[in-house]
PAZAPA-4460 file (N, C-alpha, C; in steps of 0.05 Angstrom, whole numbers, plus 32768, in hexadecimal, padded with zeros to 4 digits):
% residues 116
    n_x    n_y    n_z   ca_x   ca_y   ca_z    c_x    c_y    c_z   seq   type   mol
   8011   7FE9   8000   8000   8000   8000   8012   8019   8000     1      X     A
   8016   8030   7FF4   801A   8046   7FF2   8008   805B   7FF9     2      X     A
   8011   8071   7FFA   800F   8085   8001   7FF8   808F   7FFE     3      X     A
   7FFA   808F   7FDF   7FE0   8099   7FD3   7FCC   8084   7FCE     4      X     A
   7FD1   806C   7FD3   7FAD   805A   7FD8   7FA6   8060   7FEE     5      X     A
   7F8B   805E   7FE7   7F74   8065   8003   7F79   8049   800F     6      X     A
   7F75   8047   8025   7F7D   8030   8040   7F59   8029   8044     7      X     A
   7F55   8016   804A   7F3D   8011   8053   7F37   8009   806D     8      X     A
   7F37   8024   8079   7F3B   8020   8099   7F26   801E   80A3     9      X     A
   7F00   8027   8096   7EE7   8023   808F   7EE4   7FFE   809E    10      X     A
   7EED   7FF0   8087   7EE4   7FDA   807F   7EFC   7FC8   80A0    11      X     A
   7F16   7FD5   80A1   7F1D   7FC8   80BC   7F0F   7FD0   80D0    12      X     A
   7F08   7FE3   80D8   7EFA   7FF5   80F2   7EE3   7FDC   80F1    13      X     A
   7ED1   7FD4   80E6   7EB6   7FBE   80DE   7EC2   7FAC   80E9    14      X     A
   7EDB   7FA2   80DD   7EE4   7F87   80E8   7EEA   7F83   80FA    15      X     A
   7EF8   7F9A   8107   7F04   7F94   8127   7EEE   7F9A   8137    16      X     A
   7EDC   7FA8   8134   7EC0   7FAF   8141   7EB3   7F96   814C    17      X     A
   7EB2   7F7E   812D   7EA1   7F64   812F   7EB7   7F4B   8145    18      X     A
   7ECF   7F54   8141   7EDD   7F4A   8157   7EE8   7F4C   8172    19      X     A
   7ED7   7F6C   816E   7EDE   7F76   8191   7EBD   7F6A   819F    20      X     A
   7EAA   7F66   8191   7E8A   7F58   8196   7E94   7F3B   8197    21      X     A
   7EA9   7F34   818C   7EA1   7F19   818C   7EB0   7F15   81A7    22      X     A
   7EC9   7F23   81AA   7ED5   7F1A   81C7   7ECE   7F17   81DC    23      X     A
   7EB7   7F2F   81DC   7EAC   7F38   81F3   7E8D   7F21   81F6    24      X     A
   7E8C   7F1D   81E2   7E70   7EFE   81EC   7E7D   7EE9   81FA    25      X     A
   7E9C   7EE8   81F0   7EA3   7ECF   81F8   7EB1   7EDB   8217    26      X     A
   7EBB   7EEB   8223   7EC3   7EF6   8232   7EA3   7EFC   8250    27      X     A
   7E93   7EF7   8243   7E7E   7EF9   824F   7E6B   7EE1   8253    28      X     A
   7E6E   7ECD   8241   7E70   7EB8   824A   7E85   7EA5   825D    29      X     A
   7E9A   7EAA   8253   7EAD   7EA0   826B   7EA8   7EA3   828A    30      X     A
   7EA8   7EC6   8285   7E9B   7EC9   82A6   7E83   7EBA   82B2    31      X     A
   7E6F   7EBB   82A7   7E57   7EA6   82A4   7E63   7E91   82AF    32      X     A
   7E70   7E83   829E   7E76   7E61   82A7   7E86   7E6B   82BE    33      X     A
   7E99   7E78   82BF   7EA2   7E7B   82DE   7E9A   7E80   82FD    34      X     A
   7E88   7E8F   82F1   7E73   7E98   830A   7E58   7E7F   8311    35      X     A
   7E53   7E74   82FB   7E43   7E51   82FC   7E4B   7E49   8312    36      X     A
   7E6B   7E3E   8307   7E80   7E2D   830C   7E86   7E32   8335    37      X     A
   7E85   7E4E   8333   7E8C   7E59   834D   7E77   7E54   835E    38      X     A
   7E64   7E5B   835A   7E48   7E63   8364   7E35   7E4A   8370    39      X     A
   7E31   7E3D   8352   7E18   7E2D   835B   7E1B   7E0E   836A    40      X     A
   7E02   7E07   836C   7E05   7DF5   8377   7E10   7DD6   836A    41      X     A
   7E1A   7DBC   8376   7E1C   7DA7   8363   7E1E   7D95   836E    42      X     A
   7E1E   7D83   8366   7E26   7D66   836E   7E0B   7D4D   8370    43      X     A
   7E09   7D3A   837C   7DF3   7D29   8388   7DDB   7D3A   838D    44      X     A
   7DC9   7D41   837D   7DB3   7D52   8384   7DAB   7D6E   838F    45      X     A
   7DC3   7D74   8385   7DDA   7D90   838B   7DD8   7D96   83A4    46      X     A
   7DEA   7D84   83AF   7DE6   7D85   83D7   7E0A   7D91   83CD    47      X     A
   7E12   7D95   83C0   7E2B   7DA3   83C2   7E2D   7DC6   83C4    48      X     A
   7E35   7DDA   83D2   7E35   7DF0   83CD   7E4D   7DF0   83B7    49      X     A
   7E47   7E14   83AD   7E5F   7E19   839C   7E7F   7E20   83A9    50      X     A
   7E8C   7E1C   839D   7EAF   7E21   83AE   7EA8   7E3C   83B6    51      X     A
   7E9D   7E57   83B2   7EA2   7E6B   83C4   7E87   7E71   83D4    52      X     A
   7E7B   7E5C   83DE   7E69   7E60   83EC   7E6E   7E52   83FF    53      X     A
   7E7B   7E30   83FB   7E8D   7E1B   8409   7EA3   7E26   83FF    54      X     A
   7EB8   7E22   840E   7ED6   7E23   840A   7EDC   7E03   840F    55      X     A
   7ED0   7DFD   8426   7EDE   7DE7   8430   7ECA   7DCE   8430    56      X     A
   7EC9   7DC3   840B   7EB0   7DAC   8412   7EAA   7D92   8416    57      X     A
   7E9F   7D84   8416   7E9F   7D67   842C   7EB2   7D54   840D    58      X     A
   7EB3   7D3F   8420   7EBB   7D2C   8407   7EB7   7D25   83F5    59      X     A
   7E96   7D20   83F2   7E83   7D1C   83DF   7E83   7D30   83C8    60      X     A
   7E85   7D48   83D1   7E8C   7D64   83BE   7EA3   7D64   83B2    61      X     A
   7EBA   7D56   83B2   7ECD   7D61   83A9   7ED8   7D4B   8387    62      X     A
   7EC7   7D3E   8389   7ECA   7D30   836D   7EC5   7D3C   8357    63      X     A
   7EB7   7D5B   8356   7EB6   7D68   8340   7ED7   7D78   8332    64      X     A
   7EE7   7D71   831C   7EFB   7D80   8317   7EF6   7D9C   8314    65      X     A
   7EE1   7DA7   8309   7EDD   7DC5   8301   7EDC   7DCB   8315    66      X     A
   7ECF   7DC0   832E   7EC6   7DD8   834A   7EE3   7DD7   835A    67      X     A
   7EF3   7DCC   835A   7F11   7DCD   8365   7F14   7DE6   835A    68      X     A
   7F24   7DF5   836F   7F33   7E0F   8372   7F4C   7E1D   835C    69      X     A
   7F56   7DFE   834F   7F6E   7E06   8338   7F59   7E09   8320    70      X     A
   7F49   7DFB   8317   7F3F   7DF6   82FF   7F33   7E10   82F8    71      X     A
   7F26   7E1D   8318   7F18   7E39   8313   7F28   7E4F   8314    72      X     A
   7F41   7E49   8317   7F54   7E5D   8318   7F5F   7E58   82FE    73      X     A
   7F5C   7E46   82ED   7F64   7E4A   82D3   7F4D   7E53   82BE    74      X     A
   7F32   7E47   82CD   7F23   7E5A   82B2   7F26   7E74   82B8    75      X     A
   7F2A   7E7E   82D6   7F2B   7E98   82DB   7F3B   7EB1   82C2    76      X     A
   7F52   7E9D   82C5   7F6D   7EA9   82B0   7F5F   7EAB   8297    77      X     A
   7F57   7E97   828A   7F4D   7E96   8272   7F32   7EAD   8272    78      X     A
   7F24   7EB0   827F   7F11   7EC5   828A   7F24   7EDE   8289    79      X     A
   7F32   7EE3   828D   7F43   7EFA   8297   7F4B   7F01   827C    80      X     A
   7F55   7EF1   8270   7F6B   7EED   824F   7F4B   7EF8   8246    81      X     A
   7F3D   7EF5   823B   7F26   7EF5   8229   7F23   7F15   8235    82      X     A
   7F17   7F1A   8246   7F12   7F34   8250   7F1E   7F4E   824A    83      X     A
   7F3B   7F4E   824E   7F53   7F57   8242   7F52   7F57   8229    84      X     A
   7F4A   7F43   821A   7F50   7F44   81F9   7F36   7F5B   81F5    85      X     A
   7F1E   7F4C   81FE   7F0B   7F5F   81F7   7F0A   7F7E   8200    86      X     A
   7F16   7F7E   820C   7F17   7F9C   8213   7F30   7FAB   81F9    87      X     A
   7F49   7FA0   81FC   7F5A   7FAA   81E9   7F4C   7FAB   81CF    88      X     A
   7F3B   7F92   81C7   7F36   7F96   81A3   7F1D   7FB0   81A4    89      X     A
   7F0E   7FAE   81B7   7EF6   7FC0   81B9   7F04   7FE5   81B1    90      X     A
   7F23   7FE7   81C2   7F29   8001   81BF   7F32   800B   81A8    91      X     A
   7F3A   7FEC   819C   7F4D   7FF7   8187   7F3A   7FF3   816D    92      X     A
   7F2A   7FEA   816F   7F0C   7FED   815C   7EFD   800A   815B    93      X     A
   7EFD   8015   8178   7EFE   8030   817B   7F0D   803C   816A    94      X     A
   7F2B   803E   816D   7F3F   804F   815F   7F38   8052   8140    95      X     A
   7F35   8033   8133   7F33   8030   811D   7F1D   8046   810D    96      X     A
   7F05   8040   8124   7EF1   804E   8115   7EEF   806A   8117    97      X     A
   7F04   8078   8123   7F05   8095   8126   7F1B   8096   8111    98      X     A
   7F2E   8085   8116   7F3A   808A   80FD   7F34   8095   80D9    99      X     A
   7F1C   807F   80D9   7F1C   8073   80BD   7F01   808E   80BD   100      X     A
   7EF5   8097   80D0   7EE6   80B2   80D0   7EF2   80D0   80C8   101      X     A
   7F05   80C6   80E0   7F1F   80E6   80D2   7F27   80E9   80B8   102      X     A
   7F2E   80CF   80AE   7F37   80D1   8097   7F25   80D2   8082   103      X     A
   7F0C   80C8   8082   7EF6   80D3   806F   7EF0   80EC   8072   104      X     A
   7EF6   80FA   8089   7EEB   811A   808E   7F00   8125   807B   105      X     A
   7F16   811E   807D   7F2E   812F   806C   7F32   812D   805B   106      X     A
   7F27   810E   8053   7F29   8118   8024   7F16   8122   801E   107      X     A
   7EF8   811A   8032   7EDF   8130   8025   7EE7   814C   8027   108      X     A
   7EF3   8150   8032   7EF8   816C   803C   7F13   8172   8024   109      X     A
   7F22   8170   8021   7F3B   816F   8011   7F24   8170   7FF2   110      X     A
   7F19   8155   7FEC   7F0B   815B   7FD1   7EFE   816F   7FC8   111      X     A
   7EE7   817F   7FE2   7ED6   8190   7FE0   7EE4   81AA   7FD7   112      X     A
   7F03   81AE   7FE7   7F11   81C8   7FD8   7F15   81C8   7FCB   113      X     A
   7F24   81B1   7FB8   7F32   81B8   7F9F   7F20   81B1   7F8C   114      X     A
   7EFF   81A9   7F91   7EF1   81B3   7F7F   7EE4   81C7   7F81   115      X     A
   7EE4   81DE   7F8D   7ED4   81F5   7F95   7EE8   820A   7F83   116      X     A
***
């Protein structure tokens, strides 16, 4: 690309837009499953509480892998990672689209003089 082609910063600003939406569904689902995961009840006729309601649960409770304390500390991360992404692509989807605005303001503007 050179100088003098027009950039289609229009048609990126759309795309990173549809990918800062998409991060953020999945970033919002994660939390979802994490807060499930944390929260509710389970086990044998859900006589289990959730790990931050129990910390400390009977024997019978502890055969679930997800409700253990590492596993939710790893979706956590992954929860965390997604969140972060969606926030970064959301701003810079921002940028794009002020960008690709400014720069339509200034060749309309640029065209309009040197045809007047």
């Amino acid at each position: 690309m050179t100088a003098t082609e027009p950039r289609d910063d229009a048609s990126a600003a759309s795309r990173m837009d549809k990918w800062s939406v998409a991060w953020t569904f999945l970033a919002l689902a994660l939390w979802g499953l994490f807060s499930f995961l944390l929260l509710a009840d389970h086990g044998p006729d859900a006589l289990c509480r959730g790990p931050l309601v129990d910390p400390n649960p009977s024997e019978q409770c502890r055969d679930e892998a997800l409700r253990q304390w590492p596993a939710l500390l790893s979706i956590l991360s992954v929860t965390l990672l997604a969140t972060i992404t969606a926030a970064a692509t959301t701003v810079y989807a921002k940028l794009l689209n002020r960008l690709s605005h400014a720069e339509t303001t200034e060749r309309d503007g640029a065209e309009s003089s040197t045809s007047a």
